[in-house]
C-alpha positions in Angstrom: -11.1 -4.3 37.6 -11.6 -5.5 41.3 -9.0 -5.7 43.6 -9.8 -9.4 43.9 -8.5 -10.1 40.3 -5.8 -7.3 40.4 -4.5 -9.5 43.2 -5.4 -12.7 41.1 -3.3 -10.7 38.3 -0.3 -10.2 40.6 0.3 -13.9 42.3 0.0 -15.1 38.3 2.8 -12.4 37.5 5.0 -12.9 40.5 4.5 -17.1 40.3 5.7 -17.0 36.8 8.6 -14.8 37.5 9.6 -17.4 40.6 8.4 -20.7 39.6 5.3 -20.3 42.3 1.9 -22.1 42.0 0.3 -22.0 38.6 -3.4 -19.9 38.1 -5.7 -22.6 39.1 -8.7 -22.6 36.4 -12.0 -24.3 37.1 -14.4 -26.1 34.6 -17.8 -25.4 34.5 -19.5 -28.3 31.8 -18.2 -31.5 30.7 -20.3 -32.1 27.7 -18.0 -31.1 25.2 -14.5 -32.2 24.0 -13.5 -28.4 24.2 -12.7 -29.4 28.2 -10.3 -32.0 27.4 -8.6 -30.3 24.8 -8.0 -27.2 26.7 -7.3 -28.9 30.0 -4.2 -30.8 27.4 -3.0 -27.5 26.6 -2.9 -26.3 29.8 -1.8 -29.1 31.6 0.2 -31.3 29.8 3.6 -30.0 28.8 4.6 -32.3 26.3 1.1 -31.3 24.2 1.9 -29.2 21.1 1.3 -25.2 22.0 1.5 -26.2 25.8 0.7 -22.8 27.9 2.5 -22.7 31.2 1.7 -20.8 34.2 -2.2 -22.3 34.0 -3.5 -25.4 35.2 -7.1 -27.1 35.2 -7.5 -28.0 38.7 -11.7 -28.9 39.0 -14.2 -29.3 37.3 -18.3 -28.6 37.4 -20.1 -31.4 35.2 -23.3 -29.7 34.8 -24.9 -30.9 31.3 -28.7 -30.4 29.7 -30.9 -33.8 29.7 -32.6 -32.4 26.9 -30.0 -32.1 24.9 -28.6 -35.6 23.2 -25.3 -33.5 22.4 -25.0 -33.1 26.2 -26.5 -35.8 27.5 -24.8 -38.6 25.7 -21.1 -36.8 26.5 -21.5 -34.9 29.9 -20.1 -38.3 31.9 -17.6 -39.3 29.4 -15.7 -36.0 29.4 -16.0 -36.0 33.2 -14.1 -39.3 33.5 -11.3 -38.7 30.6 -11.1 -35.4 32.7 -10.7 -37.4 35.9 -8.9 -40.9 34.7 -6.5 -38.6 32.2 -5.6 -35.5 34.4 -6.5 -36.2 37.7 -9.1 -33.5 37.7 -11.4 -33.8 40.9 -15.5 -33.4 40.1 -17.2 -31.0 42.6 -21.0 -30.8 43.5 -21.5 -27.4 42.7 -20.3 -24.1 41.0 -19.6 -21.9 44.5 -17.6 -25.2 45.8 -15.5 -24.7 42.1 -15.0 -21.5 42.6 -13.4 -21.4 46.1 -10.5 -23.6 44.4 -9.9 -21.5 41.2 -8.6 -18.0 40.2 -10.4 -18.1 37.0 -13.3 -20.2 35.0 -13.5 -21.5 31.8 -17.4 -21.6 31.7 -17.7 -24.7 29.0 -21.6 -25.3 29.1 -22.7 -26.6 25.9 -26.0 -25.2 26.0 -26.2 -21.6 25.9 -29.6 -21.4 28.0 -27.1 -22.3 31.6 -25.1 -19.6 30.8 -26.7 -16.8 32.5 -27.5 -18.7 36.0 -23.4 -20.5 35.6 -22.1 -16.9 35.0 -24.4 -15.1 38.1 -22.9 -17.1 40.1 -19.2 -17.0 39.4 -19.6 -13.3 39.1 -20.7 -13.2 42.7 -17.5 -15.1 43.2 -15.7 -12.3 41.6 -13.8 -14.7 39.3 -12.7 -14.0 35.5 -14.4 -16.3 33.1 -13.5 -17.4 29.6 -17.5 -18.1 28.2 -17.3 -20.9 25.4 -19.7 -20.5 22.3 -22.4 -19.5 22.3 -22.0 -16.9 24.9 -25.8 -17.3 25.6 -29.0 -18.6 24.2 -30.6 -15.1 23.5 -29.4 -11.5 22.9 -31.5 -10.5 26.7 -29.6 -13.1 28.5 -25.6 -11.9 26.9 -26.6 -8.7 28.0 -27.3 -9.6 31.1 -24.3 -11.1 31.4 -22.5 -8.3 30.5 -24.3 -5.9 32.9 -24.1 -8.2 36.2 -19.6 -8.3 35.4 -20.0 -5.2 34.4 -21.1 -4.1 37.9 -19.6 -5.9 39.9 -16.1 -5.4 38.2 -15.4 -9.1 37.0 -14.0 -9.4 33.4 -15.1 -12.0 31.0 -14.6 -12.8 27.3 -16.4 -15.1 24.7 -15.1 -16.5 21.3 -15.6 -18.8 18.7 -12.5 -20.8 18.0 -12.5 -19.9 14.2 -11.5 -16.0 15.3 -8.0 -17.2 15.6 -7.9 -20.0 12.8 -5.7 -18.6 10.2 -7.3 -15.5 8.0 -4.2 -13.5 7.6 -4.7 -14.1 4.0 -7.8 -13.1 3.6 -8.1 -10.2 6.2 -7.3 -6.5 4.7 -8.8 -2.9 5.8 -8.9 -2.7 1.6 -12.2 -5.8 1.8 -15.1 -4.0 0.1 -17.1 -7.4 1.4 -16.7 -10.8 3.0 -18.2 -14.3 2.0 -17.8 -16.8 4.9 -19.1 -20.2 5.3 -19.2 -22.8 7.6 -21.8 -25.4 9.2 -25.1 -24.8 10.8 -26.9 -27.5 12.5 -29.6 -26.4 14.6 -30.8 -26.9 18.2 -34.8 -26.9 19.0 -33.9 -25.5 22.3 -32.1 -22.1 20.9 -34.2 -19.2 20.1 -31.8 -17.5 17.6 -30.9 -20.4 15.2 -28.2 -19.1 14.1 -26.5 -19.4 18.1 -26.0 -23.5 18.5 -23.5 -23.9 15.4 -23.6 -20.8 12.9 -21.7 -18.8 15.3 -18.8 -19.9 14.2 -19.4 -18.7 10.5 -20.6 -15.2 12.2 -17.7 -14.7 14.4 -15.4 -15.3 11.1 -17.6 -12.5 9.5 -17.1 -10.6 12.3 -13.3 -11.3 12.2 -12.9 -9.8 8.6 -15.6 -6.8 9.1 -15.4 -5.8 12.6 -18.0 -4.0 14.5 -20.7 -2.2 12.7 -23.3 -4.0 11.1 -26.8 -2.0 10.9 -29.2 -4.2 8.9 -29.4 -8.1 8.7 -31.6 -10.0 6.6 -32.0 -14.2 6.8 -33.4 -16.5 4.2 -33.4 -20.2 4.6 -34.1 -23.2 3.3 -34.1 -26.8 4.8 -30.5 -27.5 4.0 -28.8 -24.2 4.7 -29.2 -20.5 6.0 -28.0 -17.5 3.8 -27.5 -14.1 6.4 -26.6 -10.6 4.9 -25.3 -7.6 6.8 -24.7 -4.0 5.7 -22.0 -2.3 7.7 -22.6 1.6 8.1 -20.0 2.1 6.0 -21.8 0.7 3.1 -19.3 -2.9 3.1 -21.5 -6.5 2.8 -20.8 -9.4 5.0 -22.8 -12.8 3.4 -22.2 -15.8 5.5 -23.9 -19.1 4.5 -24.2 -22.0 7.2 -24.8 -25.7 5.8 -26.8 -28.5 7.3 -26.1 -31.4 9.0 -22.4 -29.7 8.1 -19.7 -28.5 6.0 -15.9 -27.3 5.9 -15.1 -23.6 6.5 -14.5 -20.9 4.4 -13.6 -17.3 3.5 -13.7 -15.4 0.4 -12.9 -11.5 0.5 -13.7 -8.7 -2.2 -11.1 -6.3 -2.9 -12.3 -4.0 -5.8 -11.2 -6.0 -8.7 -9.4 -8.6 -6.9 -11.0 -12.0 -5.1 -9.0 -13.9 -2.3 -10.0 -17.1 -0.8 -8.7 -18.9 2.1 -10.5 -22.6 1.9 -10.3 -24.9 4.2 -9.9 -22.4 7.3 -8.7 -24.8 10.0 -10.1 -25.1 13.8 -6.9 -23.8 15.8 -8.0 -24.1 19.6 -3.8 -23.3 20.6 -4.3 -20.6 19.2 -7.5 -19.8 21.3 -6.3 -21.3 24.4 -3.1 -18.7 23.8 -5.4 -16.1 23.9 -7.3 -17.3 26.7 -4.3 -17.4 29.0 -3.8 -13.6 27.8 -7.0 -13.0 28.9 -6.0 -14.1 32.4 -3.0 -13.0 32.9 -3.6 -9.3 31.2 -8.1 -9.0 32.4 -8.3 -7.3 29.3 -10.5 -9.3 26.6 -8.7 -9.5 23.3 -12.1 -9.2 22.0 -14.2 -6.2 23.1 -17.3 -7.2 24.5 -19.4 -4.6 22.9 -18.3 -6.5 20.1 -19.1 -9.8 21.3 -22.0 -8.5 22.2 -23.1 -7.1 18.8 -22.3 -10.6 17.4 -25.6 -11.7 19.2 -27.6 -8.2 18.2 -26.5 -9.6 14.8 -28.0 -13.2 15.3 -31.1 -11.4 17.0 -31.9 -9.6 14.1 -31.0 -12.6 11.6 -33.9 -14.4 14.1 -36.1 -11.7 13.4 -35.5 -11.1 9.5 -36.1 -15.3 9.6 -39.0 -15.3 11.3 -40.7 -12.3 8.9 -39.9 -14.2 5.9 -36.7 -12.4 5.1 -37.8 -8.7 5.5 -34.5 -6.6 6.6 -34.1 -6.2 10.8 -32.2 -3.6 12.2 -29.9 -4.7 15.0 -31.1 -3.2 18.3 
């Protein structure tokens, strides 16, 4: 940890304690409605699982031409941002990150993840990285190498790891089922990255680290993935297209427990977030995050040889 953020750490600690100035967080990406969700959250006290001691304070549009998803939604989320919360729009991301203690890096599309991140690492900021945490497995571990050097901490999550599983999360699961929707996006080399991350951070949820083999079938309507954990325990996760609900179902010898729907919880994410902030410690290991791509790499790969098992590297 730098001292930068260990100093960052300490004004958050001492401000909360004395009613001081909130820790300012920046917005890089408008062209989702995770901005304006969070930014409620953080700034709005009367919103349901308000989090004090934060506050949105800029924002970096950004957005991807090529990408309709982006494109159509980049400037509408930048004005509800503005008109709603007050937030200003800056021109760039070093002009964003001389205002902020910490980044919530929002960029739909995984491919701006890399340059967005270099950049607020060289500003020695902490950065929450929205889904997916990159495009390919080479660029996440890039990302993890340039913090790791330089001493910045950052985390990445699907909202889904903190919807409600308590039900169906047990060290006594023999194997998982998870499902959840999968559209795709031309412009994403591991398929599975745009939309079935969600269904493979769930897996990853019930199973933990540890997966050795992957192997991807698919169809035009769907993707079937299967894992094998070292310790002999199966993970299946199936992601539908254009979309479906979420699911889990978990194997315990005899017994079968499903939780269906699984709800989107983003208070419960945005909590975690804040204790991500306040703490620099990343509730999810990023070896782990990490893995979660070697897992999507090697579902690419399986995919791409017409189903034949892949090792994750």
């Amino acid at each position: 940890m730098t001292n930068h953020f260990k100093a960052s750490l300490l004004i958050l600690a001492c401000g909360m304690c004395a009613g001081a100035a909130d820790f300012r967080l920046g917005i890089i990406g408008t062209d989702t409605s995770h901005v304006t969700v969070f930014t409620k959250q953080f700034n709005d006290s009367t919103a349901p699982g308000f989090i004090p001691g934060f506050r949105v304070v800029a924002a970096y549009k950004g957005g991807s031409p090529d990408i309709p998803d982006s494109a159509t939604r980049v400037d509408g989320f930048a004005k509800e941002l503005h008109d709603t919360y007050g937030i200003p729009l800056v021109p760039d991301i070093p002009t964003l990150c001389s205002m902020v203690d910490g980044i919530l890096l929002e960029s739909g599309d995984g491919r701006k993840h890399l340059e967005q991140a270099r950049q607020v690492i060289a500003a020695h900021k902490p950065l929450f990285i929205d889904k997916p945490l990159a495009s390919t497995l080479a660029d996440a571990r890039e990302i993890a190498r340039l913090a790791k050097a330089a001493g910045v901490p950052w985390f990445s999550s699907s909202s889904l790891r903190y919807s409600d599983l308590s039900s169906v999360k047990s060290p006594d699961n023999t194997g998982v089922n998870v499902w959840g929707p999968g559209p795709l996006e031309e412009h994403h080399q591991l398929s599975l990255s745009w939309y079935g991350i969600h269904a493979i951070e769930m897996l990853y949820t019930m199973l933990g680290a540890g997966c050795v083999t992957v192997t991807q079938t698919s169809s035009p309507d769907s993707d079937v993935v299967v894992g094998t954990w070292k310790d002999g325990r199966i993970g299946t996760a199936r992601v539908s297209r254009p979309y479906s609900d979420y699911g889990v179902v978990a194997f315990r010898g005899r017994n079968v427990v499903v939780a269906h729907p699984v709800q989107v919880d983003y208070a419960a994410l945005d909590a975690k977030i804040a204790e991500f902030f306040r703490t620099g410690t990343p509730p999810v290991p990023n070896e782990e995050t990490l893995e979660i791509f070697a897992f999507m790499d090697a579902a690419q790969r399986s995919k791409d040889s017409g189903g034949k098992p892949a090792s994750l590297q």
